[in-house]
N, C-alpha and C positions, 0 to 999 in steps of 0.2 A: 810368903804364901806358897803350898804346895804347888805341883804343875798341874792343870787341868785340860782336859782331853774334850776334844769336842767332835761330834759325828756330823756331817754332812749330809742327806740326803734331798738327792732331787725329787720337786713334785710331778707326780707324773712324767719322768723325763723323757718316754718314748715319743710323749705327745706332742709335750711344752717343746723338744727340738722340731716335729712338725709344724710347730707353730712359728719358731722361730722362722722358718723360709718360708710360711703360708700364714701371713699376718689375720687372714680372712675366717683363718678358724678359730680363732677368740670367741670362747663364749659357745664355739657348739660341739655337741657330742661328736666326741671322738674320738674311734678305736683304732688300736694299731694291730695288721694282721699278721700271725705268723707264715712258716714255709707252707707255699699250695695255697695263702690263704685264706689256708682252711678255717681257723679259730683265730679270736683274738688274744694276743698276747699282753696286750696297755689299753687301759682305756682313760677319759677323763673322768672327772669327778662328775660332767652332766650325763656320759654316759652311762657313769657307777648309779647315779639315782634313777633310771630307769631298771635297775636291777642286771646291768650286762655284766660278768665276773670277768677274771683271769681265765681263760680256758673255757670260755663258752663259743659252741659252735659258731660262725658266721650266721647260718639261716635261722638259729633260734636271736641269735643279736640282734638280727636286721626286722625279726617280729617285737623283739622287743623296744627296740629304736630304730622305727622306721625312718627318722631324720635322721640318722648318724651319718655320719662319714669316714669311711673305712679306707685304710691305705697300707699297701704294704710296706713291712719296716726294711729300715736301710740302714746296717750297722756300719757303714763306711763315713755317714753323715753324723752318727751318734756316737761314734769314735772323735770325729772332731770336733764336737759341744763337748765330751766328754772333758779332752784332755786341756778344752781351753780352761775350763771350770780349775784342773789341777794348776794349771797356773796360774787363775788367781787366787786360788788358795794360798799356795807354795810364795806369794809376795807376801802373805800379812805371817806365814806360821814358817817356824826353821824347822820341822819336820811335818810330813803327809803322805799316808799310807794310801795308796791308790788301791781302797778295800774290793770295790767292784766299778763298772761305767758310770753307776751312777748313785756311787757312794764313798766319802773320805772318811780319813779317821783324822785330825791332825791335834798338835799341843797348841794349845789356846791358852794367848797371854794377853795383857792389857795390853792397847795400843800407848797408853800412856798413864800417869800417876792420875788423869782427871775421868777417862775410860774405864767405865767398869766389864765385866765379862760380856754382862749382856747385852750390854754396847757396843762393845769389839763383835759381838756373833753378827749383831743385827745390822753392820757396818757393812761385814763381808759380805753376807744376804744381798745385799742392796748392792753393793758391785756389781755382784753377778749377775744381776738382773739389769743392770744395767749396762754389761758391758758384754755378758753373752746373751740377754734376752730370756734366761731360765730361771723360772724361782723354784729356790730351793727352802730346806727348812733345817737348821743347825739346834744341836744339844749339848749344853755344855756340864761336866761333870767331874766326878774328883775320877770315877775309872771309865776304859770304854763303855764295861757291860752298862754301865748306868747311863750315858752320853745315848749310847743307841736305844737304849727303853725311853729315854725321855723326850728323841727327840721327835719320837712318834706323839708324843703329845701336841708337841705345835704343828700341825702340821692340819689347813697347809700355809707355807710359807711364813712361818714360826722362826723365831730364837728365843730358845730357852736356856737358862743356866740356872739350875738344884745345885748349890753350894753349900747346904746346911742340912746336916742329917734331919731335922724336923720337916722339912720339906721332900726330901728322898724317900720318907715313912711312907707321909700321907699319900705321894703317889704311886708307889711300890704296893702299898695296899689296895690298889684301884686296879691291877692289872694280874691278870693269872698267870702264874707260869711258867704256862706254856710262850708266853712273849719272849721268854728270852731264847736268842738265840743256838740255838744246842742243846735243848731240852724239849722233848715231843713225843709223842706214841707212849714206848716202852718208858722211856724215862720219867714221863708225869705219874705213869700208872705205878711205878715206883714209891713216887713219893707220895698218892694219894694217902694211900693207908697212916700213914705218919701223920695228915691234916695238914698236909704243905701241899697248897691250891695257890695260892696267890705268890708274888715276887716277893712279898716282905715275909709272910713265913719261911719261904726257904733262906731268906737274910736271918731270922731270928732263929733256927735249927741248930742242932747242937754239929758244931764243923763237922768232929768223927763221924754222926752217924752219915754225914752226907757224904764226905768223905769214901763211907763203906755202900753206899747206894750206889753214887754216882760215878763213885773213883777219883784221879786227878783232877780229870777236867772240870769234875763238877765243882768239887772244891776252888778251885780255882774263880770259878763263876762267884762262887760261895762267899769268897775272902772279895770279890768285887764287889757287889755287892753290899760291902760290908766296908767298903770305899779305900778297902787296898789295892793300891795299883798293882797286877799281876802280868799282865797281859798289856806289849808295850806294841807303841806306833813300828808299824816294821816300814820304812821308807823304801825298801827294795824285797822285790818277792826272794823267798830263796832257791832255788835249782829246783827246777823238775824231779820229781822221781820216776813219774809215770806218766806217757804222753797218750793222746787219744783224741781219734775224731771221728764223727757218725752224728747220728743222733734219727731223727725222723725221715720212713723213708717216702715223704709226702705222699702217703696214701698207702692200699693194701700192692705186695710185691709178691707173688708166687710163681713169674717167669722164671729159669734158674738163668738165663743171660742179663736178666735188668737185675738180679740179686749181685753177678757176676759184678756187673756193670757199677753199679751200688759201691762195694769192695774196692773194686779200679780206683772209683773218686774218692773217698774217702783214704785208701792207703795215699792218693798224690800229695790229696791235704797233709797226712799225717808226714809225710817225706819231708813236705815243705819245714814244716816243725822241726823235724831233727834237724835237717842243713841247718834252719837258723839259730839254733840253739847248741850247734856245734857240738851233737851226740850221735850216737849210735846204738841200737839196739841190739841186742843178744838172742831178741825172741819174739816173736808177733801171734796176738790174739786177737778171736773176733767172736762178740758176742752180739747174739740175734734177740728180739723179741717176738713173738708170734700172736696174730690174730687170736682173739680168747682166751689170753690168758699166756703165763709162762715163757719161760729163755731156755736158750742154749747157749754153749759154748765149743769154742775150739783154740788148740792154739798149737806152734811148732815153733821147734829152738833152730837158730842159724848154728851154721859150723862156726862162725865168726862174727860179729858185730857189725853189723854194715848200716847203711841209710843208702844204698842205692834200690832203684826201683827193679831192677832186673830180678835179683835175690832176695827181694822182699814179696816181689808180686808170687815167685813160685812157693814164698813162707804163707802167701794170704792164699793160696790156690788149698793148700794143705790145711791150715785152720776152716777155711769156709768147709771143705768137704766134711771136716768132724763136726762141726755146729749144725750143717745142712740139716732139714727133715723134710724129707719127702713128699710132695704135692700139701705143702701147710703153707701158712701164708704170713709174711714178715711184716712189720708194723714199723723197728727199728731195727740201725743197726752201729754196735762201735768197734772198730780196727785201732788195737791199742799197742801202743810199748812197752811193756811194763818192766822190763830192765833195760836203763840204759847205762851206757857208758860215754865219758866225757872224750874230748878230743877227737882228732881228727887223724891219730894214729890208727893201724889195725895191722893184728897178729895174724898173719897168714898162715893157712893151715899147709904141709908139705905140698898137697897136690895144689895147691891153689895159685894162678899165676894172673898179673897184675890185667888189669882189659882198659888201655887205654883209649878205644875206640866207643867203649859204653859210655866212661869215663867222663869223652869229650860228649857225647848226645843229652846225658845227662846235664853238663853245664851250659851247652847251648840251650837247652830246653830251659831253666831255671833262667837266664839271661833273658830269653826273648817275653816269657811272661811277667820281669819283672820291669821290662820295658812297655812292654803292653798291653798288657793287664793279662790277670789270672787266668787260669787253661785258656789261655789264645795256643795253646800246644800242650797237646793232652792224648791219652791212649786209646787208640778208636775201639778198646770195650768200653767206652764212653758214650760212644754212640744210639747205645739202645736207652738214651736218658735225652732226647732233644728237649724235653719242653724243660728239664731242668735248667739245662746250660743256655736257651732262649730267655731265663727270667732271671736278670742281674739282681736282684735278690735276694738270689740263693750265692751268689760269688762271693758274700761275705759274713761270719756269724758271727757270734758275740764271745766266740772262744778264740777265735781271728783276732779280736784286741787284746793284743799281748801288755803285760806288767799286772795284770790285774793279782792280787793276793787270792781273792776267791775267784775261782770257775776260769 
C-alpha cells in the first residue's frame, strides 16, 4: 500500500484550550479576543451561529451574543496544548510536520494488519481528547493537498480517510476552488475563464495549461490533486531567510514618541529572534500601515551584520525616519530582517573596534529576562507604551512559537 498523509486540525483550538482550564465553558459561546481586545480572533461553533465571524469588532459581538463570554488569548498556554498535541501525534506517526499551533501534517499508517486508516485516524482523535482535553478532526489521503481539503469535511471532530479515487471525485466536486490552499483572488480569476470553479475541475485540466496559468506551484497542486505525492511532510522547518516582528499597533498611533516607542519593542522582539536563531542581519526595515488606507516603508543597510541593540536601534532610527509621514496616523507596524547571515562570527570594518562593555549589558539583559520573564529589562522608549506592558497578553504572540512551518 502507498504511504498516506493525514492532516490534523484542531476544532476550534483557541477556545477548546480555554476550555480545557475553564471546564465551565462547555456548551457556551465563546470568543477569543485579540491585542487591546479589540475584536475577536476564535470563536465557538455557539458563538459562530449567532453570526459572530473571525474579525468582528467586540461591541458588534457582544450585540450580537449578548451571553458570550470573551477572554483574552494567551499564546503561552496555547503553545502548551499545542506542543502536547505534537506529541501524541509523534507516538502513533514516524514523521510530523508541525504545520502551524494548531495544525499537523503527519504519514499515516495502520496501527496494525486488523486497523484500518480510518481506525488508526479516529484512534488518534480520541487520545487526544483524552489525554490533552481537545478535539480535534484528522483527514486521511493519498497527498497533503487532499488530507487538508478533506479533512474540513469532518469536521467537527471527524476522521476521515478518501482512499479511492471515486470518493476524492465526488468530494472534490462539492468544494470550489478557491478551498484549496494557495489559490485565491487573482488566481481563481485566472482560472474562471477556463471553467475551473470547483477542486475537481482543476484535477481534471489539462496539467500544461495550469501549468501556464499557475506556474510551479500550481502544478504542483495539480499533480496533488491528482493523488501524486509532490509535496512531502517536512518534520523540521528550514532556516529563516527573513525575520520580522510588529504587527498591530492596538489602536490609532500618531504621537511620533509612542510610534518611536512601537519601533524600540518590536526591534527588542526582533533581536530576541536573531540571538536565538544564531543570525545576524546586514540590514533593517520597517514598514508602517496608515489610518485610510496605504504603507510605507523605509530601511538602512549596517556597515556589518550585527544583532546587537545599540547598532540596530540607530539602523531603526534611520528606516522609521524614511517610512515616517507626517501628522498621519499608523494602524500597524513590522521591523524586519530581511538579510540575514548565519553564525556568530562578524567582519569588522577597519574603523570598527570590539565594545566589550555593550557586549556585557546586552547579555546581562538577555539573562535576566530569560530568568524572569520577558522585558522585565527593557529600553525606557518603552515607556510611552504602559498599558501594553501592564497586559501580559501582549508578552507573547503566536509568531513567539517557534518550529512552526507556517507563520
Amino acid at each position: 500500500m502507498p504511504g498516506f498523509i493525514a492532516h490534523l486540525d484542531a476544532d476550534c483550538f483557541y477556545v477548546s484550550a480555554e476550555r480545557v482550564r475553564h471546564p465551565e465553558l462547555e456548551g457556551k459561546p465563546v470568543g477569543v479576543l485579540g491585542n487591546n481586545g479589540a475584536c475577536v480572533i476564535a470563536k465557538s461553533y455557539e458563538m459562530k451561529r449567532d453570526g459572530v465571524k473571525t474579525g468582528t469588532p467586540i461591541w458588534e459581538a457582544k450585540k450580537l451574543c449578548s451571553d458570550g463570554v470573551y477572554m483574552k488569548r494567551d499564546f503561552y498556554w496555547y503553545e502548551v496544548l499545542s506542543r502536547k498535541m505534537l506529541g501524541i501525534v509523534g507516538s502513533f506517526a514516524p514523521s510530523v510536520e508541525y504545520y502551524s499551533i494548531d495544525e499537523f501534517f503527519f504519514e499515516c499508517r495502520e496501527l496494525s494488519h486488523r486497523t484500518s486508516l480510518a481506525e488508526t485516524a479516529t484512534k488518534i482523535r480520541d487520545h487526544i481528547l483524552a489525554v490533552a482535553g481537545l478535539p480535534v478532526t484528522i483527514g486521511v489521503a493519498r497527498t497533503r493537498t487532499l488530507a487538508k481539503l478533506f479533512s474540513d469535511t469532518g469536521k467537527p471532530f471527524g476522521a476521515v480517510a478518501v482512499l479511492n479515487r471515486e470518493h476524492e471525485r465526488e468530494l472534490l466536486s462539492r468544494m470550489p476552488v478557491t478551498e484549496i490552499s494557495g489559490i485565491a483572488g487573482r488566481r481563481a480569476v485566472r482560472l474562471a475563464p477556463y471553467g475551473i470553479r470547483t477542486c475537481l475541475d482543476l484535477a481534471d485540466a489539462d496539467g500544461r495549461l495550469v501549468n501556464k496559468l499557475l506556474t510551479k506551484t500550481g502544478y504542483e497542486i495539480w499533480l496533488e490533486l491528482n493523488g501524486t505525492q509532490v509535496l512531502p511532510i517536512r518534520p523540521e522547518r528550514a532556516p529563516h531567510q527573513v525575520l520580522t516582528r510588529g504587527g498591530s499597533l492596538m489602536g490609532d498611533v500618531s504621537d511620533p514618541a509612542q510610534l518611536w516607542a512601537w519601533t524600540v519593542r518590536n526591534l527588542e522582539r526582533l533581536i530576541e529572534e536573531l540571538r536565538y536563531h544564531n543570525v545576524r542581519t546586514d540590514a533593517l526595515a520597517i514598514s508602517l500601515a496608515w489610518k485610510g488606507g496605504g504603507e510605507t516603508g523605509g530601511g538602512c543597510r549596517l556597515p556589518t551584520a550585527s544583532d546587537r541593540f545599540d547598532e540596530l536601534l540607530d539602523a531603526a532610527r534611520t528606516a522609521l525616519r524614511r517610512a515616517y509621514v507626517p501628522h498621519a496616523t499608523a494602524t500597524h507596524m513590522h521591523v524586519i530582517a530581511p538579510e540575514l547571515r548565519r553564525g556568530r562570527g562578524i567582519q569588522l570594518t577597519l574603523f570598527d573596534e570590539p565594545k566589550p562593555k555593550l557586549d556585557a549589558v546586552a547579555s546581562a539583559k538577555e539573562a535576566i529576562n530569560a530568568r524572569y520573564g520577558r522585558f522585565k529589562v527593557r529600553s525606557g522608549a518603552t515607556l510611552f507604551l504602559p498599558k501594553v506592558y501592564r497586559d501580559p497578553a501582549t508578552d507573547f504572540d503566536i509568531c513567539d512559537v517557534r518550529g512552526k512551518v507556517c507563520f
